[in-house]
N, C-alpha and C positions, 0 to 999 in steps of 0.2 A: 921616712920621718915626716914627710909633709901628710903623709897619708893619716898616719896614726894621732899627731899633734892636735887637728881637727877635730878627730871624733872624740880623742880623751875630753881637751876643753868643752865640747857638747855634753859630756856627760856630766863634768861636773859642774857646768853652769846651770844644767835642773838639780844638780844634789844641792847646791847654794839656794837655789829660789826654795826648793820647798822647804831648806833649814829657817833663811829666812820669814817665810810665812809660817813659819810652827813658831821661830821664837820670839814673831809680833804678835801672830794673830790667837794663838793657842797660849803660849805663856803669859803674853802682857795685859793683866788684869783690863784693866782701861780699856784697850783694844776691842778684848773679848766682851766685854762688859757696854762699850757704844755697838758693838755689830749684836748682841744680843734685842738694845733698843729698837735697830732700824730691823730687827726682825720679825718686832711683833706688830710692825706696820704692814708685814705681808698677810693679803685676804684669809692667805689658807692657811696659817699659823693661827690668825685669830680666831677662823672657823672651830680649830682641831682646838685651841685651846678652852675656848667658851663652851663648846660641847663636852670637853673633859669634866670643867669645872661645875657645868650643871649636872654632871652625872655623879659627882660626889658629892651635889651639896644634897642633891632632888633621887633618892633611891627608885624607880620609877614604879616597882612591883610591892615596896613599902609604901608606897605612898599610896598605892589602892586599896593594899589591905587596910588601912587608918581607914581612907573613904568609904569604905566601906562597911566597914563599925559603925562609923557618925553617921551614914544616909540610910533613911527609911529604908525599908526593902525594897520595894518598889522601884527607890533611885536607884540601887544598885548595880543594873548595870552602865550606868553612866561614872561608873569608879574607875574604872579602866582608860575611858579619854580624858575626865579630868586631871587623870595625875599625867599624862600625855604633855597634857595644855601647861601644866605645870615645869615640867620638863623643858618646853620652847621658851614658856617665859625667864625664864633662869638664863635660857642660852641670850634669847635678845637682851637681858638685862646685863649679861656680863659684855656683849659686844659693845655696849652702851658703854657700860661704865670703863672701856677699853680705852679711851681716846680718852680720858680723863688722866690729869694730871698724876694724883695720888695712887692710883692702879698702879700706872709707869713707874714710877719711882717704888715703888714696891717691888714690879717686876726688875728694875734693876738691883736692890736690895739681892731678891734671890737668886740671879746669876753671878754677881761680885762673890754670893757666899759661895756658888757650884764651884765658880773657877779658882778661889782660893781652898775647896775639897781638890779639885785637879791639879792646882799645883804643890800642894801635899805630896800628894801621893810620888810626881813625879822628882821632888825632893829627895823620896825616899821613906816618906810616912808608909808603913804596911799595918798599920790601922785599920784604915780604912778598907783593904781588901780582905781583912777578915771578919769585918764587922756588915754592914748593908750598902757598902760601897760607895759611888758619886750618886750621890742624892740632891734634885731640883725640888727644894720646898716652897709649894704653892701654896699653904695655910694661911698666911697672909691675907692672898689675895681671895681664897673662899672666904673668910671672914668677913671682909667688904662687901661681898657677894650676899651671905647671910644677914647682914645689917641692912642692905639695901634692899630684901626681897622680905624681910620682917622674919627671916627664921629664926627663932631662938636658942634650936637642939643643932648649932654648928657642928660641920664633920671635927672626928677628932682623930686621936691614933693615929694612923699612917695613912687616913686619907689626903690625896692632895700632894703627896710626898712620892714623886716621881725617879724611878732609880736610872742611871743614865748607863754606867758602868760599873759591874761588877766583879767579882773573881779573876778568872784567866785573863776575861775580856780588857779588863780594868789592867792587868799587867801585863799582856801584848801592848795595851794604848800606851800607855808607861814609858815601856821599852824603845817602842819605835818614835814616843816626840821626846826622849830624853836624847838617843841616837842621831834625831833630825839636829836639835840641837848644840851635840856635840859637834859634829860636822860644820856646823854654817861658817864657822871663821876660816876651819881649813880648807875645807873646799872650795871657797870662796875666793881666797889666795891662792891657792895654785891654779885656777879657772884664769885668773887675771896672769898669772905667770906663763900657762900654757898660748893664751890668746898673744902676749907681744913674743914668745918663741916662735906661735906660728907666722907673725907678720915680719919676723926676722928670715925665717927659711927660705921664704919665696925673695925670686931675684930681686925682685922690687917690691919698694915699699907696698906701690898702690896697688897691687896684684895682692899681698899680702892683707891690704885693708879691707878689699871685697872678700875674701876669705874668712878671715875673723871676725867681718859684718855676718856675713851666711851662716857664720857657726851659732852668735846671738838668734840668729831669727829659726835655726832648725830646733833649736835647742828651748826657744818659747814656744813655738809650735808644739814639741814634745808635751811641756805641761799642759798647756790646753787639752792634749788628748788624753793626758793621762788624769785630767781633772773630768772629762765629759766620763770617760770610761770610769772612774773612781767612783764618782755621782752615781752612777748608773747599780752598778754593785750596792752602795753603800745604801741608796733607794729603796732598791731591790729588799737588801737584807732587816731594813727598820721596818717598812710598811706592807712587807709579802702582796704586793697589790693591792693593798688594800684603800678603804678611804683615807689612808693619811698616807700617801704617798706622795699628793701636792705639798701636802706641809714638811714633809721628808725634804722635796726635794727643793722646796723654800727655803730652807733650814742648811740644806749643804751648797746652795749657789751663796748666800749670805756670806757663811764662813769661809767660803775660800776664794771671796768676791776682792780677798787682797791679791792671792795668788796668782789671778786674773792679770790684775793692775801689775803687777811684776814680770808677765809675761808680756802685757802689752808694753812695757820699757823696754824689756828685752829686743821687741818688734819693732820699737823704734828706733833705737840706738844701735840695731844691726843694717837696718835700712838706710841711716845715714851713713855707716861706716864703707857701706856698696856704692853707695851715691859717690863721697870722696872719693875711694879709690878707683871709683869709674870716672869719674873726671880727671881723676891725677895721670889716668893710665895713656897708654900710647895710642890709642886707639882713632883711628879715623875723625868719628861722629866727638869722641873728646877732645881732641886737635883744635875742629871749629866751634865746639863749646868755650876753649878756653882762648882762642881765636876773639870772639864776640865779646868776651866775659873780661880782657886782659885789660882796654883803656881804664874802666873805672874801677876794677879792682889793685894796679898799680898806680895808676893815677891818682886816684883818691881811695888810700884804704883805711880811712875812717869813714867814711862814707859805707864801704862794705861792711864793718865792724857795727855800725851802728842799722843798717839795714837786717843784718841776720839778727842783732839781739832783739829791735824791735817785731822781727817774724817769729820768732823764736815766745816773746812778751807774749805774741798776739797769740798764739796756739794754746800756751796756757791758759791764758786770761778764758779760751773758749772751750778750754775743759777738753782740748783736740788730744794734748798729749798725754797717756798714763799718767797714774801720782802724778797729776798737776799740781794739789796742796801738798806733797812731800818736798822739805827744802833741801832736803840731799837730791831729789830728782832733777831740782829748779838749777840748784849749780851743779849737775851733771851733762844735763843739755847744754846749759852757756858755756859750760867748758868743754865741750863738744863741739860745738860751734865755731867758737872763739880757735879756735888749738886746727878747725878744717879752714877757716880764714887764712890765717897764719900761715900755713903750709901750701896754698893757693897762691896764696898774694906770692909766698916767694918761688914756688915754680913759676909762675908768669913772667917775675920779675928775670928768671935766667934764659926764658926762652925769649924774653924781648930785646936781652941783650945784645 
């Protein structure tokens, strides 16, 4: 039983995190809609995107056939780099007008409308997997692009109009964050169920708390590798090597740049749970820890109470511990803290009896 308790709670402490991060980071418009912003701050997103953009607005092999009607013969073969030269200026014009205001807001315009196409579907809308599926419309933003470089013959039809998921691919994705989502409450509860059974099993408490701290920090580690190895695949499979595999992999450290921050709570809140129970436990080196430790944490335990909340202040305040702006994280910690206080102060208080 102690053996098995262990591993179940690790397994389903990653099926809660990644339920968790599907149904903030994938479902919650808002979510998906600011990690899209802080996405087109990345270099190689804006590269891949401004290169897209001038290649729809700027035909490069039309645009020399034109030049080459309009230039003497003679100029002719100068039709070829000019429309080249046409081509880069589009792109530095779009990187320009990237950092502008009205762009942004456009670009979030059409990911509010992709993620509200994705959570359709995942509703249950089958619409949209028989018609052209999740579609990112950039026409907006060519249109800015066309007004600002003076073209008048703006793309029309289905340029600009990016298809993200379709068909099968659209209802695997479906299936498996409709799944992640189902899961996050349950698994999440029994995770928290399996952890105080297994700090029950073992003869003591504190034996038990370095345990069920170990299972938090195997079980974050786990995502991290299954988030590099996911990355990696998922790279692989958008950008075949190719030149947009920076902005591939821009794009997937972004999104699951929550999932991250949930494994690093994980890593923290299981490192404290070790720390307590190594201190609480019988051990030599914690004997004279709590030996040193005992006058002013029974002596004065507002003094301790107020010493770990203000270390505890200070670590957020420096952005040291995961979800530091999450307030369920903030009283997660202080009630972690507060709850290893408590439980110190009154071991000491028996052994000094």
């Amino acid at each position: 039983m102690r053996r098995v308790l262990p591993v179940l709670a690790t397994l389903l402490c990653v099926v809660a995190a990644l339920g968790a991060w599907a149904d903030r980071q994938l479902l919650d418009t808002d979510e998906f809609t600011s990690a899209s912003v802080q996405l087109l701050q990345e270099p190689a997103v804006q590269a891949t995107t401004a290169a897209y953009l001038a290649d729809q607005l700027i035909d490069g092999p039309q645009v020399a056939d034109r030049l080459r009607e309009a230039l003497p013969p003679k100029l002719a073969p100068v039709a070829g780099p000019l429309a080249a030269g046409a081509g880069e200026l589009a792109e530095r014009t779009v990187l320009r007008i990237m950092r502008s205001g009205a762009f942004q807001t456009l670009w979030e315009e059409s990911t509010r409308r992709l993620h509200q196409q994705l959570t359709a579907v995942i509703e249950g809308d089958d619409t949209l997997l028989a018609r052209n599926g999740i579609v990112l419309d950039l026409r907006p933003q060519l249109g800015v692009l066309a007004q600002r470089l003076g073209v008048t013959n703006a793309a029309t039809g289905d340029k600009a109009r990016v298809r993200i998921l379709r068909g099968d691919k659209l209802d695997t994705a479906r299936k498996a964050v409709d799944a992640l989502h189902a899961m996050r409450w349950i698994s999440a509860a029994l995770a928290i169920i399996l952890l105080v059974a297994t700090v029950a099993v073992w003869p003591t408490v504190a034996r038990g708390l370095v345990v069920a701290g170990l299972v938090l920090v195997v079980g974050a580690l786990i995502i991290l590798v299954v988030r590099r190895v996911a990355g990696r695949e998922v790279v692989d499979a958008l950008a075949n090597g190719g030149a947009a595999a920076d902005s591939a992999r821009a794009t997937w450290s972004v999104l699951t740049g929550l999932l991250a921050q949930i494994a690093g709570t994980g890593i923290v809140l299981g490192a404290l749970c070790v720390l307590g129970g190594w201190l609480a436990g019988a051990g030599s080196w914690a004997a004279r820890a709590r030996e040193k430790l005992s006058p002013g944490v029974v002596g004065h335990p507002e003094i301790a109470y107020v010493v770990v909340v203000i270390a505890i202040v200070a670590l957020l305040a420096a952005g040291l511990l995961p979800a530091a702006s999450r307030p369920l994280a903030i009283v997660l910690y202080l009630a972690l803290a507060g709850a290893g206080v408590w439980a110190l102060h009154r071991q000491m208080a028996q052994e000094a009896a």
